[in-house]
C-alpha positions as CSV (number, residue, x, y, z in Angstrom):
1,X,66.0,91.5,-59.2
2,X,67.1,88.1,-57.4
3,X,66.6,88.3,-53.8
4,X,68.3,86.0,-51.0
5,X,64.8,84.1,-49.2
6,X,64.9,82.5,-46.7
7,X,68.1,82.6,-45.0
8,X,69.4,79.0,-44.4
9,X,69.8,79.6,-40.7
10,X,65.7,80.2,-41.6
11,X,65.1,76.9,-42.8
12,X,64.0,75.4,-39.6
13,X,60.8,74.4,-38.8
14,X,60.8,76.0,-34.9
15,X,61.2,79.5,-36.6
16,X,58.6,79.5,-39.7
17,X,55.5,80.8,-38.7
18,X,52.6,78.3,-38.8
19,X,50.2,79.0,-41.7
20,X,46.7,79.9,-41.0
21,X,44.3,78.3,-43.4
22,X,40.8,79.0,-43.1
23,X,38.4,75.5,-42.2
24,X,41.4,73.8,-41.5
25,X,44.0,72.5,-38.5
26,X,47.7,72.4,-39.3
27,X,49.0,68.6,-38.2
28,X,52.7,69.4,-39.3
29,X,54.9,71.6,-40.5
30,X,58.8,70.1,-41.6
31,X,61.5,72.1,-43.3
32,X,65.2,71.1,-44.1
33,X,68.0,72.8,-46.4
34,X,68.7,70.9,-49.9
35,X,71.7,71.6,-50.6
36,X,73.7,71.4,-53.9
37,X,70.2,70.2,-55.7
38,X,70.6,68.8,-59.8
39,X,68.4,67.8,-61.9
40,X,67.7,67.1,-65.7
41,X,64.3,68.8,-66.6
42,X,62.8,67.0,-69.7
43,X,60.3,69.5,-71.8
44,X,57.8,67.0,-71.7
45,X,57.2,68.0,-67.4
46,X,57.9,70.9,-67.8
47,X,56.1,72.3,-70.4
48,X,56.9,75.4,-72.8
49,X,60.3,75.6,-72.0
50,X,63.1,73.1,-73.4
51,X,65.0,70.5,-71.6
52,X,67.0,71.9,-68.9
53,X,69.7,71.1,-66.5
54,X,69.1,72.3,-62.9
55,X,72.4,72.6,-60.8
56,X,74.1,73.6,-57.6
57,X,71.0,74.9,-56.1
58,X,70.2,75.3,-52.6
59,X,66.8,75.2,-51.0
60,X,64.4,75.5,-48.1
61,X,62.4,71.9,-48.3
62,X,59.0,72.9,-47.0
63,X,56.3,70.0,-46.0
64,X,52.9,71.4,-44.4
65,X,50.0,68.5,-43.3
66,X,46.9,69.7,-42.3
67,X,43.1,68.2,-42.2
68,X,39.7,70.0,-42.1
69,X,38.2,68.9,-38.8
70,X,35.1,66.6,-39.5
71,X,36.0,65.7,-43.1
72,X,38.5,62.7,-42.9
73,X,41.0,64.2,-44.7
74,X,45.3,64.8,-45.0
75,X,46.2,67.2,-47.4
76,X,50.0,67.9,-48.1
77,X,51.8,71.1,-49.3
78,X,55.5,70.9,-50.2
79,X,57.1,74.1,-51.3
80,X,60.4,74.4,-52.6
81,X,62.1,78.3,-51.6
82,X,65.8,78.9,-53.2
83,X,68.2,80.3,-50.6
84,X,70.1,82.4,-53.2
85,X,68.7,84.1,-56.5
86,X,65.0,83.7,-55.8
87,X,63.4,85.9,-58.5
88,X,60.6,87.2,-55.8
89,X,58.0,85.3,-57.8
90,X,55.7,81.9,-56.9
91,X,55.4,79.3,-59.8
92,X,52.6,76.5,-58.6
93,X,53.3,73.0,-60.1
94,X,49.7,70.7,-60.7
95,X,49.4,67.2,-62.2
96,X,46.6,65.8,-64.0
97,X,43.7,64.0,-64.3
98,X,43.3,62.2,-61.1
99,X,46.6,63.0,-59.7
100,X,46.5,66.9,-58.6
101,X,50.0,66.8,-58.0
102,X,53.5,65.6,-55.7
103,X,54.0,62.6,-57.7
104,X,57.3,62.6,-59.9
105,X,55.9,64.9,-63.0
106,X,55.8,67.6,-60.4
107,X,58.7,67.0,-58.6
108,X,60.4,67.6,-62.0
109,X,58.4,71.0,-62.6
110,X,59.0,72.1,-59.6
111,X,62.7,71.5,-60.0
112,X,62.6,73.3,-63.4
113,X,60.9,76.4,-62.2
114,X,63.5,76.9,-59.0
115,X,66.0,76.6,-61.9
116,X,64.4,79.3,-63.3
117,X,64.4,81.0,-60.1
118,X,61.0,80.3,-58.7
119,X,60.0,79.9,-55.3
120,X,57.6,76.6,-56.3
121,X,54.7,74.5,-54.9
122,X,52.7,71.6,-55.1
123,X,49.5,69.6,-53.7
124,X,48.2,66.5,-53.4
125,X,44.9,67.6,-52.4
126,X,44.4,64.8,-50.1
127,X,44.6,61.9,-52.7
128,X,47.3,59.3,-53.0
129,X,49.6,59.4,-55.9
130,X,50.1,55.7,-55.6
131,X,48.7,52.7,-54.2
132,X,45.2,53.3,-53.7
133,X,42.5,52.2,-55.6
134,X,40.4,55.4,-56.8
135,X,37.3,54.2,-55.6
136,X,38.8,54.0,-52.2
137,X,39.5,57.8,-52.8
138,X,36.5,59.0,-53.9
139,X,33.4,56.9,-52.7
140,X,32.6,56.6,-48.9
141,X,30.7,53.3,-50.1
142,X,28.9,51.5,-53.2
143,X,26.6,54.4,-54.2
144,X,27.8,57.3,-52.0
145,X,30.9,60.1,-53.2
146,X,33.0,61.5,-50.9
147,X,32.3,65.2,-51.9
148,X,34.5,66.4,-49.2
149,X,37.4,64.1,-51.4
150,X,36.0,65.8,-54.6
151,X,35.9,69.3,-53.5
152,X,39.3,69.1,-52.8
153,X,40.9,67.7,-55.5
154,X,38.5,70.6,-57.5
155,X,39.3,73.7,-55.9
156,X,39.4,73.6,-52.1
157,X,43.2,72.3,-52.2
158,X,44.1,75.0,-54.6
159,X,42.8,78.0,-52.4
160,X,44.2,76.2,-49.0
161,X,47.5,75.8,-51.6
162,X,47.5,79.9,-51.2
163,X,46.7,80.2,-48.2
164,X,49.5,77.9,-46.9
165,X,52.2,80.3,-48.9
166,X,52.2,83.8,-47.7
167,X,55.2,84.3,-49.3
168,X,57.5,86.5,-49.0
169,X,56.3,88.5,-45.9
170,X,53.6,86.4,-44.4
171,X,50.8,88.5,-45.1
172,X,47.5,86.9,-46.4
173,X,47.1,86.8,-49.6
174,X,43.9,88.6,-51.5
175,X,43.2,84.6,-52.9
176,X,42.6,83.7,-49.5
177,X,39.7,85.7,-49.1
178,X,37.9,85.5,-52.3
179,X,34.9,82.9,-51.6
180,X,33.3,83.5,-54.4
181,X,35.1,81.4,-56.4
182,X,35.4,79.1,-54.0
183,X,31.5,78.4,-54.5
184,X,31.7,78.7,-57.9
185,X,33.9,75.5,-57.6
186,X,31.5,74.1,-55.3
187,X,28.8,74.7,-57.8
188,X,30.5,72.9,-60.6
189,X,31.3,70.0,-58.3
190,X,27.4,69.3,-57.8
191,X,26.8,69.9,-61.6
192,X,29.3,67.3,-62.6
193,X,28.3,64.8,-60.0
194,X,24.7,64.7,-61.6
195,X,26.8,62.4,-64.4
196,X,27.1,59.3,-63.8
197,X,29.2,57.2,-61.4
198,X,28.0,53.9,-62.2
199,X,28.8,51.7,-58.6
200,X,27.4,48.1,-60.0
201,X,31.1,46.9,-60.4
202,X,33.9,48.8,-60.3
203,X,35.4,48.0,-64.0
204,X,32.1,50.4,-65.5
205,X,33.2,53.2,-62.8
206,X,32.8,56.4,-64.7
207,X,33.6,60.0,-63.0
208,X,34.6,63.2,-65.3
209,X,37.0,64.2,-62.9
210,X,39.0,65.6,-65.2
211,X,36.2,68.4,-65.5
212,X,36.7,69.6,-62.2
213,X,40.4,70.1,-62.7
214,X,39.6,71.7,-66.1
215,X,37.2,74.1,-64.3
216,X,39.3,75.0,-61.3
């Protein structure tokens, strides 16, 4: 059954509750009305469901920043939440590879599931989509990962991604609290940094970080 969530008048970031996430500190929390929103949805972002065109929707545009004190770190979660014919349901939107998500695939997957009548989220789990050289993400110098950077583009994002959305009522989620799959994230993180990283120029830099998405 659609539901109306949140109320327009609701969109505003002085009256949405700050999210508590576990480990972390909240640096900002945005939200504007889209109104009117259209989009074509190719297949290929959006996938097992055809090309679609989105129309004449309107949306809370949500943007939380937040850091986890001592690890150097800004995270982003935008969340898209229809005003009118929301279907009561969360649909999460990811990337791939290195890019965990908010670049322009997701944008478009998100936009497809709202026209589907999801409420819909993404994360860039603190790395750039652009610009940034990925050794400059990953390693805190020649020889040393950033396994703060590495755990979150794993598996801590995903569960602060949860966290961030009590949706629709603002109580915490079950996912919040399950830490044991949290370390069992953790635990793959430390297997897959036994391979190798090789530091002696960064053209032969070689990191399966596509395991750690596979395995979170």
């Amino acid at each position: 059954m659609a539901t109306t969530y949140p109320p327009a008048l609701a969109c505003n970031a002085s009256t949405i509750p700050v999210p508590t996430v576990f480990g972390a500190e909240i640096l900002s929390l945005t939200a504007n009305v889209v109104s009117n929103f259209s989009a074509l949805v190719s297949e290929q972002v959006h996938p097992g469901h055809p090309t679609s065109s989105v129309s004449g929707i309107d949306f809370c545009n949500i943007t939380v920043t937040y850091t986890h004190p001592g690890q150097n770190d800004e995270i982003h979660v935008v969340a898209w939440l229809p005003i009118d014919n929301w279907n009561g349901n969360l649909q999460a939107v990811g990337g791939g590879g290195y890019a965990a998500g908010l670049d322009a695939m997701a944008y478009m997957g998100m936009a497809g599931a709202m026209g589907e009548g999801y409420a819909t989220s993404s994360t860039d789990a603190g790395v750039p989509v652009e610009g940034l050289p990925l050794e400059s993400a990953f390693l805190l110098s020649p020889g040393n990962v950033n396994l703060y950077a590495v755990q979150n583009l794993a598996s801590v994002s995903l569960k602060d991604q949860v966290c961030t959305l009590d949706l629709p009522t603002h109580t915490p989620t079950p996912l919040c609290f399950i830490t044991n799959v949290l370390s069992a994230q953790i635990t793959m993180v430390s297997k897959v940094l036994t391979r190798t990283w090789n530091t002696t120029g960064s053209d032969n830099q070689s990191f399966d970080l596509e395991l750690l998405r596979q395995a979170s």
